[in-house]
N, C-alpha and C positions, 0 to 999 in steps of 0.2 A: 607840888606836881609841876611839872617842866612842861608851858605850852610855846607852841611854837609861834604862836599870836596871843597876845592879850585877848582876856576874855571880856576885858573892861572896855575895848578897842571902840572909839568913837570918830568915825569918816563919814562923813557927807556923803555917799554915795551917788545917793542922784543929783548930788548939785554938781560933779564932777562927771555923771553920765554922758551930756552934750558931745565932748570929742570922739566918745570912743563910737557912738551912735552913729554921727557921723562919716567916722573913718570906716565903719564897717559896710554902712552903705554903698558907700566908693566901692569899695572893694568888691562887695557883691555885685555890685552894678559890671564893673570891670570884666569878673569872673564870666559873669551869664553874657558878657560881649565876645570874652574869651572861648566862651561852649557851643557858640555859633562862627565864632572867624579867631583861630584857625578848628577851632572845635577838641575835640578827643580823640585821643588814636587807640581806637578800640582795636581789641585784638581780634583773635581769630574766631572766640566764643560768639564777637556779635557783627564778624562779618563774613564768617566764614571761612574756611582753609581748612588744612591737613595737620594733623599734632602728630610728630614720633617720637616716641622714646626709645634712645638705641643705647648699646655701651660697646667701646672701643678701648683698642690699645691704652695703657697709661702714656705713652710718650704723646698722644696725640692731644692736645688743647684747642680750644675753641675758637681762636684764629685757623691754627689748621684744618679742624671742622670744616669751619665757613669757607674756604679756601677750597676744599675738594666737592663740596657740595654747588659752591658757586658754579665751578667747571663742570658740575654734573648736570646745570642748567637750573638749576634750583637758587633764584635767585632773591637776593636781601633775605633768608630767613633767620628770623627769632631764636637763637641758640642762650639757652642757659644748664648750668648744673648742676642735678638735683640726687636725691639722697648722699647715703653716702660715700665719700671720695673714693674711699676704696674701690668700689664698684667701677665706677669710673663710668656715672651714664650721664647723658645729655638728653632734653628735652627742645626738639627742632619744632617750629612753627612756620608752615610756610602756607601763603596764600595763592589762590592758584583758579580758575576760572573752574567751573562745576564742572567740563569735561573729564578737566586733568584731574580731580582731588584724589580720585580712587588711583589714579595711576602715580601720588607719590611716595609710595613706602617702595615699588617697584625703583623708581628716580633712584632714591635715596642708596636703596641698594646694588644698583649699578655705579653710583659715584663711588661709592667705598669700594665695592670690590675690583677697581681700578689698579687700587693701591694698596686693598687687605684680602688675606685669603679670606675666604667666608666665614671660618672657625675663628677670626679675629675679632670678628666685631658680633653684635647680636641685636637684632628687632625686636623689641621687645615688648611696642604695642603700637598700634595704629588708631587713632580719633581722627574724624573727618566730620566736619559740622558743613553744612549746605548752607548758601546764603541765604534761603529761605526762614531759615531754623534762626541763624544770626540776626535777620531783621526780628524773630518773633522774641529771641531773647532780650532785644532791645526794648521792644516794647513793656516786655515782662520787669524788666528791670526798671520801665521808669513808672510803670504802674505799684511796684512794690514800696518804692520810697513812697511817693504818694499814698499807697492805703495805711505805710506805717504813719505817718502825715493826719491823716484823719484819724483812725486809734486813737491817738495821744490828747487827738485835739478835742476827741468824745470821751476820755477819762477826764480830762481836765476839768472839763467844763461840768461832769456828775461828780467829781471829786472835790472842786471848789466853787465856780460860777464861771458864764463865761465872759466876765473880764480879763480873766487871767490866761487862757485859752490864745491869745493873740501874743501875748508877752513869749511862749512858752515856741509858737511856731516860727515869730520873727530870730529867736534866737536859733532855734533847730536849723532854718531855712542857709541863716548868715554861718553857722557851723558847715554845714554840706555844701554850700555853695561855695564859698572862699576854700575848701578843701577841693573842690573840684576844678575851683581856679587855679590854684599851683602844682593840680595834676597836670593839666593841658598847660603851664609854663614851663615844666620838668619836661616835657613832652616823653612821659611815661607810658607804657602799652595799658588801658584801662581794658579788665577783665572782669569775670566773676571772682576773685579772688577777690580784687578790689570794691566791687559791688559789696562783697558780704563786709567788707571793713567800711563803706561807705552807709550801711545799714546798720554795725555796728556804732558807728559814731552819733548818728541820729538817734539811738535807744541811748547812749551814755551824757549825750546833749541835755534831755529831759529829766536825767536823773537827779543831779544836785539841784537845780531848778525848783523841782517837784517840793524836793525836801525845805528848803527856803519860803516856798509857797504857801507849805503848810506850817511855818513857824509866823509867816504874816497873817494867815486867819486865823492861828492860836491869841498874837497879839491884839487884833482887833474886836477882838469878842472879851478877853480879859481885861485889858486896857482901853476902853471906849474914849476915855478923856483925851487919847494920844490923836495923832492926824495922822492920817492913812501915810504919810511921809515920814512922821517919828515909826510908826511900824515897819516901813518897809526897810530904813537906814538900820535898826536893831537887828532886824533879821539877819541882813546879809553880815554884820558886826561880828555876829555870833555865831555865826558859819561860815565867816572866813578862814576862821583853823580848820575846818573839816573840808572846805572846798579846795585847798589847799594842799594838804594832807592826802585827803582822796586822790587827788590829779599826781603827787609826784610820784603813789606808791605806782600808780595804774601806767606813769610813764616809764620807770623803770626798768616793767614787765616788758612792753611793748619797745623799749631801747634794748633790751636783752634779746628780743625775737628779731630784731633787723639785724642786730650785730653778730648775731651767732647762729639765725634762722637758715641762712643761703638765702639765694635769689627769689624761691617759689616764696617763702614767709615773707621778705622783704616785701613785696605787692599785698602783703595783707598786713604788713606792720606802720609801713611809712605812712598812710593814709592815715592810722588812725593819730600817729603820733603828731600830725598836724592837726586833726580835729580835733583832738583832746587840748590841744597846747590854745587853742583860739576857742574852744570852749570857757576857759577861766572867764576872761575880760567879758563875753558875750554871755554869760550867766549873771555876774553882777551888774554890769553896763547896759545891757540890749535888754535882759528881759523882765527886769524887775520893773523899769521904769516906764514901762509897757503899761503894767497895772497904775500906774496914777495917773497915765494921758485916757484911761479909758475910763477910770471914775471922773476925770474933770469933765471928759466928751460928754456923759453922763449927764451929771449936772447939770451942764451949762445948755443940755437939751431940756432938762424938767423946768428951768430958770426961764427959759425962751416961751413955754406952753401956757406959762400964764401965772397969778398969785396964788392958785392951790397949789400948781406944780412948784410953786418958789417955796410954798410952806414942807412940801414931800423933798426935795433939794437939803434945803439947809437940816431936814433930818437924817439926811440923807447921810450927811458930810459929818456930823455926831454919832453916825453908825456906820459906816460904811461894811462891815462887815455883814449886811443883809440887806440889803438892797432894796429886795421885794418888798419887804415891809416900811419903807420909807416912806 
């Protein structure tokens, strides 16, 4: 059988953890300085404006667009190109004080008919979001990661103990953050499109994880004579091919959706294909080695409390797979 990793494969995982631990700190740190100065250029979903979608002449493109729309007083807006070509429609974003909102498909249609007869081009919908509505979706938005946040953190914890619970968010947290960091470096328009890819990354964070997780309490309940460290280096050993494997088929998918999606997929493709690619290192690196800093914290609390608690300790460290009963 053709693997694309040995299945015999023997790496030190957490003795090599250290840097990448590290390095994604940094970065997270970096990102969350970045998400406050210069911050995110949220779009119009969470601050409000006017969304049209029109279609025009074929000779006319998107610089010309913005060009007639500029002079129509309708200034910097968001022009990309969505379905298909043929059509030939555009979706306009322009942000506008709550007087004006309802008065831009009016705008819009005065710039054009400047230059087209009316039977040239077509209106073909109008969305206007209130800045009201934008602050509340912001909120919604950052309550949503959050409650996904907790979820995870309440399966974990009934699905294994909560040691492993801290391993599984420190990794989730360093996946969405550093992905949020190189939205606001890209100085990209963050939207609900990217929200739902920012939501999807954090559901595919915990998933190889999970899986790992439950090959480390299979080991330590079968294998009691190993140390909570030969368990967890086996695990991730033996799910290297699948972690692997998993991520390149899942990037494929999502390099297929940027490259052939257009514009509107691109904001729900690129986000994930940075979260999934900083997922690998922060699933073996960040969040397994979470679980040994929390049985030593462990320990070296029951070691502290006194000689019964040094007798419940070192049974502790010969089972570590139960805890309570140590």
């Amino acid at each position: 059988m053709l693997h694309l990793i040995r299945p015999d494969l023997n790496i030190d995982f957490l003795k090599k953890s250290r840097p990448f631990v590290l390095l994604s700190t940094i970065l997270a740190v970096a990102s969350i300085i970045g998400l406050f100065t210069p911050g995110l250029n949220y779009g119009i979903d969470f601050t409000g404006g006017a969304e049209v979608q029109l279609r025009v002449p074929k000779d006319w493109d998107i610089a010309k667009l913005r060009s007639e729309l500029d002079e129509g007083g309708l200034k910097d807006p968001s022009i990309v190109q969505i379905g298909d070509v043929a059509n030939h429609e555009f979706l306009v974003k322009v942000q506008s004080t709550p007087e004006k909102l309802n008065q831009v498909s009016a705008q819009v249609s005065t710039a054009l008919g400047k230059k087209l007869d009316p039977k040239a081009y077509e209106i073909v919908r109008t969305d206007v979001v209130g800045p009201q509505a934008g602050a509340n979706l912001r909120m919604n938005a950052l309550l949503s990661m959050l409650y996904a946040m907790l979820c995870i953190v309440v399966y974990i914890t009934f699905r294994f103990d909560l040691r492993y619970a801290p391993g599984v968010v420190r990794a989730l947290g360093v996946d969405v953050i550093i992905t949020l960091g190189v939205w606001v470096l890209l100085r990209r328009e963050f939207n609900l499109t990217v929200l739902a890819s920012m939501l999807t990354v954090a559901g595919y964070s915990c998933n190889d994880t999970i899986v790992i997780y439950d090959r480390i309490r299979d080991y330590t309940k079968s294998h009691p004579q190993w140390t909570l460290e030969d368990s967890i280096n086996r695990s991730i050993n033996q799910n290297l091919g699948r972690t692997v494997l998993t991520v390149l088929c899942t990037l494929f998918v999502v390099v297929s959706l940027y490259l052939f999606g257009g514009p509107v997929l691109q904001d729900f493709a690129l986000p994930m294909l940075i979260g999934f690619t900083i997922s690998i290192p922060s699933t073996i690196f960040v969040a397994n080695p979470m679980i040994l800093y929390m049985e030593k914290r462990r320990l070296a609390k029951l070691a502290a409390a006194g000689p019964m608690s040094t007798h419940k300790a070192t049974a502790a460290a010969k089972n570590p797979s139960n805890p309570q009963k140590a």
